[in-house]
C-alpha positions as CSV (number, residue, x, y, z in Angstrom):
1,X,0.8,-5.7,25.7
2,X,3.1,-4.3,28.1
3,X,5.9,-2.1,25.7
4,X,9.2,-3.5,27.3
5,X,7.8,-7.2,26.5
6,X,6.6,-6.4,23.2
7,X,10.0,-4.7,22.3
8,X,11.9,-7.8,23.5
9,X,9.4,-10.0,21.5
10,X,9.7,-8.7,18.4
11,X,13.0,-8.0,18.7
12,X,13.4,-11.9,19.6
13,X,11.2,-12.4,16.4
14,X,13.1,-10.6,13.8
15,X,16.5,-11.7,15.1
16,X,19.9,-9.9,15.7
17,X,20.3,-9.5,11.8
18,X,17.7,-7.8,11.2
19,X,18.6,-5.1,13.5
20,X,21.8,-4.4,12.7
21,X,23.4,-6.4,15.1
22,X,21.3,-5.7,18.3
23,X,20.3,-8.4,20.7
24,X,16.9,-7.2,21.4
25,X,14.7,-4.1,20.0
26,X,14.6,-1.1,22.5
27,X,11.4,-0.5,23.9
28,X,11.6,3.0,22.3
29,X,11.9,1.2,18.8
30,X,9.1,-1.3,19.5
31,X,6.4,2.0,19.9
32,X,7.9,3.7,16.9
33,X,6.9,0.6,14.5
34,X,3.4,0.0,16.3
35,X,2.7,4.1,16.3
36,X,3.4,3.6,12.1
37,X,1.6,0.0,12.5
38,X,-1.1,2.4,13.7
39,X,-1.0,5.7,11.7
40,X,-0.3,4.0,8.6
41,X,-3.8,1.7,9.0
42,X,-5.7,5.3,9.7
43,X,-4.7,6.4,6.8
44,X,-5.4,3.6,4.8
45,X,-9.0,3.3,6.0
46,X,-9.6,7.1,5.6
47,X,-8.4,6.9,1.8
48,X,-8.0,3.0,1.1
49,X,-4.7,3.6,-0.1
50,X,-1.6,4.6,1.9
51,X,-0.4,2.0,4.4
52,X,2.7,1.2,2.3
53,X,3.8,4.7,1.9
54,X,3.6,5.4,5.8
55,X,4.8,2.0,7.1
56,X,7.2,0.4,4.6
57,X,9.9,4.0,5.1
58,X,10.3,3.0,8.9
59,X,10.4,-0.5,8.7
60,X,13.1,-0.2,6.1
61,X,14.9,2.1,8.4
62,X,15.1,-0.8,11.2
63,X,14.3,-4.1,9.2
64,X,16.1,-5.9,6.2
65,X,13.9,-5.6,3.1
66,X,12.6,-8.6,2.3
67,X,11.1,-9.0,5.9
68,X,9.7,-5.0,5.6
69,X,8.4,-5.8,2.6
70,X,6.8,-9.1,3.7
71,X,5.3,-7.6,7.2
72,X,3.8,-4.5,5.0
73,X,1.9,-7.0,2.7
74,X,0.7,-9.6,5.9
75,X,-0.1,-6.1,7.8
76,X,-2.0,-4.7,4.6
77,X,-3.7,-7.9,4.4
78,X,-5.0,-8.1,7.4
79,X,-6.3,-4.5,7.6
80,X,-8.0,-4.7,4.2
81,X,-10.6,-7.4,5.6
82,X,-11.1,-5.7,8.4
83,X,-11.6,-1.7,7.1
84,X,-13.8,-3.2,4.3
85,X,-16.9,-4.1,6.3
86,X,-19.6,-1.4,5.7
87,X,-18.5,-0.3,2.3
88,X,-19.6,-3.4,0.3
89,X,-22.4,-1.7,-1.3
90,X,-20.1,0.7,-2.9
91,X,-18.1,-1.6,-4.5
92,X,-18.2,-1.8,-8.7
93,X,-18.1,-5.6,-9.1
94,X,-17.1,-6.4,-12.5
95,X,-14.4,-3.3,-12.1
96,X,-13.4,-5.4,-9.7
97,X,-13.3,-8.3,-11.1
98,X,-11.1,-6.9,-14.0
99,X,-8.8,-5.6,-11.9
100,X,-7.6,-8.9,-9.9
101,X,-7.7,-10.9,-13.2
102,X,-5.2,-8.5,-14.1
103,X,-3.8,-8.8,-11.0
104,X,-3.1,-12.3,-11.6
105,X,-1.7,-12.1,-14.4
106,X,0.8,-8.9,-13.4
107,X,1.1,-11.2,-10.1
108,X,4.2,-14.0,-11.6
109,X,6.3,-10.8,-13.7
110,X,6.5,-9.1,-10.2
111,X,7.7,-11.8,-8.4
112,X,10.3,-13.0,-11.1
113,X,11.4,-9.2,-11.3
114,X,11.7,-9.1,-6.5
115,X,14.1,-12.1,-7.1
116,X,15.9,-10.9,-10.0
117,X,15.8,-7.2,-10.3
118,X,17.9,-4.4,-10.0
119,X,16.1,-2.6,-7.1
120,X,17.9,1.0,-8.2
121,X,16.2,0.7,-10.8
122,X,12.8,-0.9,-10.5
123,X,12.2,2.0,-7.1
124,X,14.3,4.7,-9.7
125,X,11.5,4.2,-12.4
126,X,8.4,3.4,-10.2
127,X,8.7,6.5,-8.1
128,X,9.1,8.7,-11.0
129,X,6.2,7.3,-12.7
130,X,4.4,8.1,-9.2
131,X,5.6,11.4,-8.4
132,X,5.0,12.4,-12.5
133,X,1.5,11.1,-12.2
134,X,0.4,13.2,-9.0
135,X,1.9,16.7,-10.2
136,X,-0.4,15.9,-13.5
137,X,-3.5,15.1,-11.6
138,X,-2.7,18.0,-9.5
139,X,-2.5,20.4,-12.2
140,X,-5.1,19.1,-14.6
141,X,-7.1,19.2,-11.1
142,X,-6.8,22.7,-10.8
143,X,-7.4,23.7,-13.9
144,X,-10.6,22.0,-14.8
145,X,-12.8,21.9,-11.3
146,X,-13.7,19.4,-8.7
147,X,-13.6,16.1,-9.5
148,X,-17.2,14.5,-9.1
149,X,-18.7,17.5,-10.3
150,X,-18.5,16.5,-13.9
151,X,-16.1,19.7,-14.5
152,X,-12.8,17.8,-14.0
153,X,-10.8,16.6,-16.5
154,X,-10.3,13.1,-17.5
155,X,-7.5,11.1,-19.4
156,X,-9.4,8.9,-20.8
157,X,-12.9,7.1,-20.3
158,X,-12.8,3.6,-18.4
159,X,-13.0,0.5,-20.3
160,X,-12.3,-3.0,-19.6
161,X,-9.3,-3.3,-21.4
162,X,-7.5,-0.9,-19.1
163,X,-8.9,-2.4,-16.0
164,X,-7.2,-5.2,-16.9
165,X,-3.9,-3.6,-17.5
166,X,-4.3,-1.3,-14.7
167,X,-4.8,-4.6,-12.5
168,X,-1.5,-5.9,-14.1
169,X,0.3,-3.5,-13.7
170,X,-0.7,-3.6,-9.9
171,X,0.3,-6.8,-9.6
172,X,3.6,-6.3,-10.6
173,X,3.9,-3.2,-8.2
174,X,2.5,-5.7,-5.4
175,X,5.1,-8.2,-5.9
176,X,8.1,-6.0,-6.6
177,X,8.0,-3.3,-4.1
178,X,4.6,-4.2,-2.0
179,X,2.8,-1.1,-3.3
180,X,-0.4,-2.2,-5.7
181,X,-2.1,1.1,-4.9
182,X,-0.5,3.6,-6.8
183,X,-1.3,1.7,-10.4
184,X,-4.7,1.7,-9.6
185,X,-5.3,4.8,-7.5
186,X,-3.6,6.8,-10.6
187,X,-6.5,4.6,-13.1
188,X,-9.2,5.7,-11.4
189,X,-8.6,8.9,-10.9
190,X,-7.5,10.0,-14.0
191,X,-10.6,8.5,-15.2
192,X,-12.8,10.4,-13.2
193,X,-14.2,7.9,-11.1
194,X,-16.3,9.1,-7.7
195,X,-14.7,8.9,-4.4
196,X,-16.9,6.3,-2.7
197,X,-16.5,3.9,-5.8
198,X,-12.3,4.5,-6.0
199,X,-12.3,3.9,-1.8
200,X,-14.1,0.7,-1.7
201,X,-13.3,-0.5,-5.0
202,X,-9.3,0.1,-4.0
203,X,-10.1,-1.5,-0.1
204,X,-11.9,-4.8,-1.8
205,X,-9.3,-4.7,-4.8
206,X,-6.8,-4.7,-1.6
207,X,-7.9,-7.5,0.1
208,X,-8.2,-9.9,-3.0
209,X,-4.5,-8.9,-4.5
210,X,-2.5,-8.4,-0.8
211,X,-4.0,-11.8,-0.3
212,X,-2.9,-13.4,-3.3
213,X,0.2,-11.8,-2.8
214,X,1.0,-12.9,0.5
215,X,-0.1,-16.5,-0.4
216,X,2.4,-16.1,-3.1
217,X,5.7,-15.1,-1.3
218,X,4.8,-17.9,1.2
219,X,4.9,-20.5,-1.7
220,X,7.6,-19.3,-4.1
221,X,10.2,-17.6,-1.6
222,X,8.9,-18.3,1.6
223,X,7.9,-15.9,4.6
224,X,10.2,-17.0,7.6
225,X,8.3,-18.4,10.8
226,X,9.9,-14.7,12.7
227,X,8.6,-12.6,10.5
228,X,4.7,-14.3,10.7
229,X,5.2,-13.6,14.5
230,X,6.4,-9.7,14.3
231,X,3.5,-9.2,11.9
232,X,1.3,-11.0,14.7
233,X,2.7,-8.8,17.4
234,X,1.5,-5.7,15.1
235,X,-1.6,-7.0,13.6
236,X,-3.5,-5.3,16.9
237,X,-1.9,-1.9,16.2
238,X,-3.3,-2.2,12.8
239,X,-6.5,-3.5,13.7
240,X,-7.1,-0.6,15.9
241,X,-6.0,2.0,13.4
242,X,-8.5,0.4,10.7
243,X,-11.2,0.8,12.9
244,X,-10.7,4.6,13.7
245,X,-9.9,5.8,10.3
246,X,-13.3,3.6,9.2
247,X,-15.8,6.3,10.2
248,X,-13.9,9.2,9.1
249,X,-13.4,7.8,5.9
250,X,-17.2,7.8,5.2
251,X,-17.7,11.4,6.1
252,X,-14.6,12.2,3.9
253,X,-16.0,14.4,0.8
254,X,-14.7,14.0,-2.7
255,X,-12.9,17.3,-2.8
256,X,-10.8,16.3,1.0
257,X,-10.8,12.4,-1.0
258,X,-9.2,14.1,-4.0
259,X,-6.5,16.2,-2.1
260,X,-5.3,13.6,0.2
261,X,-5.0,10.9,-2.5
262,X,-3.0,13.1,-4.9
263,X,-1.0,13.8,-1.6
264,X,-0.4,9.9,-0.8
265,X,0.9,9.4,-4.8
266,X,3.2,12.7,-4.4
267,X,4.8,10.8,-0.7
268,X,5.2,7.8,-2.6
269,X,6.7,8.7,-5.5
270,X,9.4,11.4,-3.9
271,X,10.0,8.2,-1.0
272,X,10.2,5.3,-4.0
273,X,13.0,7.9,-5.3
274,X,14.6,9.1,-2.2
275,X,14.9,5.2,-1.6
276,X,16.7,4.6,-5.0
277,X,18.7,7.7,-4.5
278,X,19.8,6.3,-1.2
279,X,20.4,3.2,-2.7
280,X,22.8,5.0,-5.4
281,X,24.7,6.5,-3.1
């Protein structure tokens, strides 16, 4: 796609109000979105969590935030299907299964809370919870070993019960701030799970509850007919992204794994509370 039509496109797409006023999106603007389009689905193929944390910061910066919000979860959508191909076999199944029934059930509480809620402090609270959950697993980490080496330390043992409420709690995150990953990602790390099970698991988990999601903000408060065709325009970016970080995800070792997801939850939680802070001010 040739840059200076792409740029007009989208900025056609997303309309003069959601760029502050601007009749069309410079071309310069148009490679900054699909190089995070594209960075952000690397890194979520390497780890299977982290698109939101990259992409939703600069689509904020340029986009109102019900249409950021709405292109992150078609985008995440999208890539999850596509990334997830060749990692079936490490997928828990009934873990999974818990998790979007819990899902499902967080899914209704999230969406009440994006139409009703104070967004200080829903991004206030979530991104402390995030940011106070990766300096724990980064010090308990430290102290006790490796994880997958049966050294590390481990909050608690897995049970079905708290998939369940892991999965609701994602729901709710999914909804509210179009960020699922972080409940889950903190669950099954802090209970020890390998890295092959928590990437596939989180990349399957994905596509079911992004899905649902995005099926859900089309029926209850509607995705507008621009935004379907900016996320169309990026959907290739994304595509290409997923299939580069694929391979380099499966070489990924569970020490790297480990590092870089307790680096994704620290980003998240000190952006969810910049955000709020910015929002304050």
């Amino acid at each position: 796609m040739n840059a200076g039509f792409g740029s007009w496109l989208l900025g056609m797409s997303l309309g003069a109000g959601a760029l502050g006023g601007m009749h069309g999106m410079a071309s310069g603007i148009f490679i900054v979105l699909a190089a995070t389009t594209f960075g952000a689905a690397l890194l979520y193929a390497i780890s299977g969590f982290g698109f939101a944390v990259l992409a939703a910061p600069l689509f904020l910066l340029f986009l109102d935030p019900a249409p950021a919000i709405q292109l992150v979860i078609i985008l995440s959508t999208v890539l999850s299907i596509v990334v997830l191909r060749g990692l079936l076999p490490a997928i828990a199944p009934w873990l999974l299964l818990r998790l979007a029934l819990g899902s499902l059930v967080g899914l209704p509480l999230g969406l009440v809370a994006f139409r009703y809620a104070d967004p200080f402090l829903v991004r206030a609270a979530a991104g402390a919870m995030i940011f106070g959950f990766a300096i724990l697993m980064a010090v308990s980490r430290r102290r006790s070993g490796q994880p997958g080496q049966g050294k590390h330390w481990t909050a608690f043992a897995m049970s079905p019960g708290l998939d369940l409420a892991a999965g609701a709690v994602s729901g709710i995150a999914g909804a509210l701030v179009g960020q699922p990953g972080p409940p889950v990602l903190i669950y099954l790390l802090l209970a020890g799970a390998t890295a092959s099970t928590v990437r596939a698991t989180l990349l399957a988990f994905f596509a079911l509850s992004y899905g649902v999601t995005l099926a859900s903000h089309a029926v209850t408060i509607g995705i507008p007919a621009p935004t379907w065709l900016a996320a169309g325009i990026l959907i290739p970016f994304a595509f290409l992204g997923g299939l580069a970080g694929r391979p380099i995800g499966d070489r990924l070792g569970a020490e790297a794994f480990a590092l870089l997801a307790i680096a994704l939850l620290a980003v998240a939680g000190a952006y969810t509370l910049g955000a709020a802070a910015l929002a304050f001010a």
